[in-house]
N, C-alpha and C positions, 0 to 999 in steps of 0.2 A: 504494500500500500504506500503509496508519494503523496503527498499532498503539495507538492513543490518547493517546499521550505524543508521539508524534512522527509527519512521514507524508514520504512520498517517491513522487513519480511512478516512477522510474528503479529498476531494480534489476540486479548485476552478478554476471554468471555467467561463470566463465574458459573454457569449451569449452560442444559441442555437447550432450554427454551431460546437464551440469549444468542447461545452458536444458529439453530437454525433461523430465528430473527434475521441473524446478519447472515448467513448464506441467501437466502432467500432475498434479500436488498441488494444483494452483490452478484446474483446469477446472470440478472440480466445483461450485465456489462460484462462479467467475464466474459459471457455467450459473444457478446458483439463482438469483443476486442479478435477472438478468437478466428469467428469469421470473419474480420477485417483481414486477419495476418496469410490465411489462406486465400481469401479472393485478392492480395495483393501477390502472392505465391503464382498465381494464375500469369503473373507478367515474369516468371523469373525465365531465363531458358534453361532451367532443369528442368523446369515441366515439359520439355520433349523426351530426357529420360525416364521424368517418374509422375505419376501420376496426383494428384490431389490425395489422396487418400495415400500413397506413400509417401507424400513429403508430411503427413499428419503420422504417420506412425514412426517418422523418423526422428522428427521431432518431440513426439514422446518420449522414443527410447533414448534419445539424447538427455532428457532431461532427468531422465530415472538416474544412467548413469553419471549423472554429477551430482546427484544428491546421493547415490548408494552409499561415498562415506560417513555421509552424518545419518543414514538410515542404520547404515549398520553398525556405527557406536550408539544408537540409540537404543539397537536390538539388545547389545550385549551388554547395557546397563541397565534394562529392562532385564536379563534375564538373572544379573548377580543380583539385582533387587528381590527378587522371587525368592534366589536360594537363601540371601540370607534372612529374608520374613519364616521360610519356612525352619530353618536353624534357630532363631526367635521363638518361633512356634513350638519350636521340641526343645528346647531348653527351659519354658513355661509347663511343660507340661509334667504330671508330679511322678517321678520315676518307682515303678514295682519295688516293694521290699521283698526279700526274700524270709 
């Protein structure tokens, strides 16, 4: 998000209701900007090599692969978070006497 003075990837919503609020006030413009980039795409001369629909999927996977490494530090802080709640959790729990 820009507002032209300032811009931020991230934006913070306290509940469910508020996230799709703002998805739903922001879909329409994604939607446009989206089809703008491709009906601008329409003049590039790759589109004698690739099609609309593969300069869209390439452009996807483009974009996956620059975000994979913070997807995937996010994976694997999400996953030591888990082990150590679950080490938390059996550490609370009152051990068998014999």
């Amino acid at each position: 998000m820009s507002t032209g003075l300032a811009a931020s990837e991230f934006l913070k919503v306290d509940n469910l209701p508020q996230l799709m609020d703002l998805v739903s006030k922001w879909a329409p413009a994604v939607q446009a900007a989206t089809l703008a980039d491709l009906v601008e795409d329409l003049n590039e001369p790759d589109l004698n090599e690739m099609g609309v629909l593969e300069i869209a999927a390439a452009r996807a996977a483009w974009g996956a692969r620059e975000r994979l490494p913070e997807l995937e530090a996010d994976r694997q802080r999400m996953i030591a978070e888990r082990r150590q709640r679950r080490r938390d959790q059996g550490s609370n729990q009152p051990r068998p006497t014999d």
